[in-house]
C-alpha positions in Angstrom: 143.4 76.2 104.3 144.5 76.4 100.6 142.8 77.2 97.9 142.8 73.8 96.5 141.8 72.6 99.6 138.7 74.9 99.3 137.9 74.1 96.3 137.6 70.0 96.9 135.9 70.7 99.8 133.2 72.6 97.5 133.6 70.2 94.8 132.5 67.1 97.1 129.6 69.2 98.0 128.0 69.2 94.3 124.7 66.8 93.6 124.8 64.6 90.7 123.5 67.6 87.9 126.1 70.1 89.2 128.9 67.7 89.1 128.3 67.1 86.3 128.0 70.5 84.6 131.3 71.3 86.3 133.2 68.5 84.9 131.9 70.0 81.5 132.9 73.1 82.1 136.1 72.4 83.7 137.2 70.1 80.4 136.4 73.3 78.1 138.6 75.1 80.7 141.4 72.7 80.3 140.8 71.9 76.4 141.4 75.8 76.3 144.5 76.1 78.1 146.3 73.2 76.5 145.1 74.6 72.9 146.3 78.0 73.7 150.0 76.6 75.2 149.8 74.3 72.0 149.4 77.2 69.5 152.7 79.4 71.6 154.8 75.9 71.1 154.0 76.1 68.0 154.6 79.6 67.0 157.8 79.4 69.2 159.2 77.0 66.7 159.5 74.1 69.3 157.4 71.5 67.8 159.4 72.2 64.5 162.1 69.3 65.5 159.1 67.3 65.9 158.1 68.3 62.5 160.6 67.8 60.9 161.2 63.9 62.4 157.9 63.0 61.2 158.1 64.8 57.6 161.4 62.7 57.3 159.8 59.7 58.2 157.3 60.1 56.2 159.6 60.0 53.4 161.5 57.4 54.3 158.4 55.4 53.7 157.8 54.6 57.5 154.0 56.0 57.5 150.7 55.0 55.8 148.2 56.6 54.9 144.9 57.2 56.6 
């Protein structure tokens, strides 16, 4: 048995209270990794292209403001 496997098998074991303190904890956990592989993107350079698309939009008058 995998260890995904395993760890639904645990998972579908949980009462109501621990369910939901690991469905908390496991969005921080996930939160966390997407913020961290947003920051490398970003300070790889490849959301610049994405960047600059929207700062030339903006000038082209095709945003509003908030």
């Amino acid at each position: 048995m995998g260890k995904l496997e395993v760890i639904e098998q645990e998972v579908a074991t949980l009462s109501a209270a621990e369910l939901s303190q690991f469905r908390d904890w496991f969005a921080q956990f996930d939160n966390a990794l997407w913020d961290r592989q947003f920051d490398e993107d970003a300070a790889s350079g490849k959301l610049d292209n994405l960047a600059l698309q929207a700062l030339s939009a903006h000038a082209d008058g095709k945003s509003k403001p908030l």
